[in-house]
C-alpha positions in Angstrom: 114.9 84.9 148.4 115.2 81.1 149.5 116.9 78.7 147.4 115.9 75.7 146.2 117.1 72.4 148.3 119.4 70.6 146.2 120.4 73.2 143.3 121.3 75.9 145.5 119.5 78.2 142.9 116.6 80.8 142.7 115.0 82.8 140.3 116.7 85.7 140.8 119.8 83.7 140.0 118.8 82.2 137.0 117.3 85.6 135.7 113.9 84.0 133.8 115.6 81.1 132.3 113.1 78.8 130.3 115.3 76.1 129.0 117.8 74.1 130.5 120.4 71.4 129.0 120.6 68.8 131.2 124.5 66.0 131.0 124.7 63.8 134.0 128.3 64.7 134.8 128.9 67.7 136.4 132.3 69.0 134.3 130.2 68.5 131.3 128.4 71.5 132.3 131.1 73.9 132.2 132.1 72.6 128.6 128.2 72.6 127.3 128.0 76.3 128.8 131.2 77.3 127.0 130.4 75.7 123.8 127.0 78.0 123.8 129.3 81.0 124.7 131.7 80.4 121.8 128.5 79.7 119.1 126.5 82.4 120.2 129.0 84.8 121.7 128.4 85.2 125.4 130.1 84.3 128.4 129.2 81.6 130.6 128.5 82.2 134.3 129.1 79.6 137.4 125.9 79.7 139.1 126.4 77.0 142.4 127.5 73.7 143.1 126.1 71.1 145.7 126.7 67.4 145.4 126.0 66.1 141.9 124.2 69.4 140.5 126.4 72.2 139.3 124.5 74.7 136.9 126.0 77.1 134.6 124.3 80.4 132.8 125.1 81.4 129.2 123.0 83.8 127.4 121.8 83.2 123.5 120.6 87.5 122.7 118.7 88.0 126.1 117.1 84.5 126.9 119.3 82.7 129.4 120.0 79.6 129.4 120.9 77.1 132.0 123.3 74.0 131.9 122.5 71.9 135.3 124.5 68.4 135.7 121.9 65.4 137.0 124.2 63.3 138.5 123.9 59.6 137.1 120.0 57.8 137.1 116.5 59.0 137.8 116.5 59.8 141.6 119.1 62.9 141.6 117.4 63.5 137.5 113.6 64.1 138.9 115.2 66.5 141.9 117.0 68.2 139.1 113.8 68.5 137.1 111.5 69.0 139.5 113.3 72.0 141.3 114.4 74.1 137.7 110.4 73.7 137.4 109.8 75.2 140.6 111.8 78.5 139.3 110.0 78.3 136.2 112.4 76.4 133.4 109.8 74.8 131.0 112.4 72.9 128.6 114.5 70.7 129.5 117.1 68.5 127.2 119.2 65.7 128.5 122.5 65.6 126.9 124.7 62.7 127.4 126.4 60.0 126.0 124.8 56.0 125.3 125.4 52.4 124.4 124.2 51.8 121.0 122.5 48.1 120.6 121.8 48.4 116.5 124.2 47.2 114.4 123.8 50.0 112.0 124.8 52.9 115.0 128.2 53.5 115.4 130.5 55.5 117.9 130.1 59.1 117.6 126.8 58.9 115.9 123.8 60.8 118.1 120.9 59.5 119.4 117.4 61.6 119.1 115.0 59.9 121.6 111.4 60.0 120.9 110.2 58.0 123.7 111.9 55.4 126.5 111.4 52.0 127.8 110.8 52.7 131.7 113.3 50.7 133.3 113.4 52.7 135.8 112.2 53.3 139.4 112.2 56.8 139.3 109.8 57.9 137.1 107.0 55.8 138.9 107.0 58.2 141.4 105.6 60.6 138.9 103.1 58.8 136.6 102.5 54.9 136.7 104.1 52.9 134.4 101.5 52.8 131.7 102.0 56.3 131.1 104.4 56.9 128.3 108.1 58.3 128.4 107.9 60.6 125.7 110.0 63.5 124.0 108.1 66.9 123.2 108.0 66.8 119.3 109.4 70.5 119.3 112.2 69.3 121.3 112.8 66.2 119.0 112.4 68.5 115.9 115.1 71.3 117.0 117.6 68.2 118.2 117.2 66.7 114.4 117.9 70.6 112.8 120.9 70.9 115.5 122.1 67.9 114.5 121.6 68.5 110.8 123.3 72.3 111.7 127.0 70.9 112.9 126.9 67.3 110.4 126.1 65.3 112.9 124.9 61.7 112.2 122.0 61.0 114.2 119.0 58.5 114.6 116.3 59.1 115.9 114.0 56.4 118.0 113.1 54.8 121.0 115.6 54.4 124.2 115.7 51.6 126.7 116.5 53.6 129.9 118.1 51.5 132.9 118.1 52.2 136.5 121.7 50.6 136.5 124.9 50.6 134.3 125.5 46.8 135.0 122.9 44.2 135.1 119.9 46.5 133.6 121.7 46.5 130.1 122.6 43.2 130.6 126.9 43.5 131.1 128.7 40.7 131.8 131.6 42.9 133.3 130.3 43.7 136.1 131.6 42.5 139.8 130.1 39.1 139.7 129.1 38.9 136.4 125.8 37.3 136.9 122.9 38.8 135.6 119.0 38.1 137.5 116.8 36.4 134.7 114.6 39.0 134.3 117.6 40.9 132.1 118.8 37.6 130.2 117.9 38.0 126.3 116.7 41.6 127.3 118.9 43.0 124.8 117.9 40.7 122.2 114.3 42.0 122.7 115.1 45.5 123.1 116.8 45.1 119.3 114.1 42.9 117.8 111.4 45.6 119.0 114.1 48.5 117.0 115.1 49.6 120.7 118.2 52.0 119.5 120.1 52.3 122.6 120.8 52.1 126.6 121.2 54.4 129.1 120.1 55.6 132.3 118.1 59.2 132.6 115.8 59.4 129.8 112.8 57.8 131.1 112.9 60.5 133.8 113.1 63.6 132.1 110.8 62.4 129.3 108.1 60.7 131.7 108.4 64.2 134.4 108.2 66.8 131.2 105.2 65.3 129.7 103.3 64.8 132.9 103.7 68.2 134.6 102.6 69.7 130.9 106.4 70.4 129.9 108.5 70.1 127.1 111.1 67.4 127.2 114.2 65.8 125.2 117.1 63.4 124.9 120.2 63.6 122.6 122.8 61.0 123.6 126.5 60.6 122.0 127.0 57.0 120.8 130.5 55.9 122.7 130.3 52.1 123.1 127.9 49.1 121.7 125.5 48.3 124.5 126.0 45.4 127.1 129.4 44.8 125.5 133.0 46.6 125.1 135.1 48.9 127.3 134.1 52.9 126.5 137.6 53.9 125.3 138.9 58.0 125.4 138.5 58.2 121.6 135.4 57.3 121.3 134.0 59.3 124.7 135.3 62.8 123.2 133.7 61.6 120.1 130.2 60.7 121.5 130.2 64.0 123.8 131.3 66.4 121.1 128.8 65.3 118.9 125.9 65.1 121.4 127.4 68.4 122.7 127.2 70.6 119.3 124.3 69.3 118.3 122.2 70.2 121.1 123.8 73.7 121.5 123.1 74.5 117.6 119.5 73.0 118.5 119.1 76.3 120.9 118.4 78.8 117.7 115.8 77.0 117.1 114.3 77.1 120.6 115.0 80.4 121.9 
């Protein structure tokens, strides 16, 4: 049985899976795979690596699941998607951590997205950009009782989604430091339209679910504000944990 390209997987591998949980960085995927191993008592199971992708399998009674990293942005995100679709995975959650730009977010709070500004390339490649970026309400439901499950705080709203980390949510801390005139105020408009938050692969997963007739989410740990700050160690554990446990408890309600 052939494997797919980039993933290195096939369906006998992934044994049926239906839903997969999708961080950008690869090591996340080991500890979202444990975490559903120590809530629902299985043991989580190295399936391959190659490049940015490195999938895991844990089992909730006998539905497997699969963790598969993305890599960082909307090209290696649509190969993720697009393959776990080939092998039959129908739902598919991003987990990951964001840049909050409302004053009323803080670090550690989640993010629910219910639909993304497409600021990125990516997802033109799969539906024009008047087609919306938008999260499956069953997907967005379960993330809210996950959430609600493990005490979470959470918000739930609309996502600006960047191709890049720098200029695209307007940082000033980048290499040069200048930023093109299309981004200047961006951030301004983004908060006066009740944008909640930045980041970079939720326009992808959201525009690709709901155009090939799957279901798609986004839950996103709050570890910085926005365009401004440094991401300090404290406040990444607490943005992934809570991302993390909220969208493993979200599972029960899924499976």
């Amino acid at each position: 049985m052939a494997n797919v390209y980039h993933l290195d997987l096939n369906k006998k591998l992934i044994k049926g899976a239906k839903i997969a949980l999708l961080p950008g960085d690869p090591a996340r995927s080991s500890v979202i795979s444990e975490a559903i191993a120590e809530r629902y008592g299985s043991a989580p199971v190295r399936l391959a690596s190659k490049r940015e992708f490195t999938t895991y399998a844990a089992t909730i009674g006998k539905s497997s699941i699969l963790v598969t990293s993305t890599g960082i942005g909307g090209p290696s995100t649509s190969i993720a998607i697009d393959e776990l679709a080939q092998l039959g995975v129908t739902t598919f959650i991003r987990v990951g951590t964001t840049g909050a730009i409302q004053d009323h977010i803080k670090s550690g709070d989640c993010v629910i997205t219910t639909g993304s500004v497409r600021l990125d390339g990516a997802s033109t490649h799969y539906a024009p950009i008047e087609y919306p970026a938008v999260a499956h309400i069953d997907i967005v439901n379960a993330l809210i009782q996950g959430a609600k499950a493990t005490g979470a705080k959470y918000h739930v709203g609309v996502t600006a989604s960047s191709d890049t980390f720098y200029p695209g949510e307007e940082r000033t801390d980048s290499f040069r430091k200048y930023i093109l005139k299309r981004f200047v105020g961006a951030t301004k408009e983004w908060r006066a339209l009740n944008v909640l938050n930045y980041e970079m692969e939720s326009s992808t997963v959201l525009t690709l679910t709901a155009s090939m007739g799957l279901k798609g989410g986004c839950i996103t740990g709050v570890v910085n504000k926005g365009s401004v700050g440094k991401i300090t160690k404290e406040a990444l554990r607490k943005g992934e944990d809570s991302a993390v446990s909220s969208a493993v408890a979200s599972l029960e309600f899924l499976v």
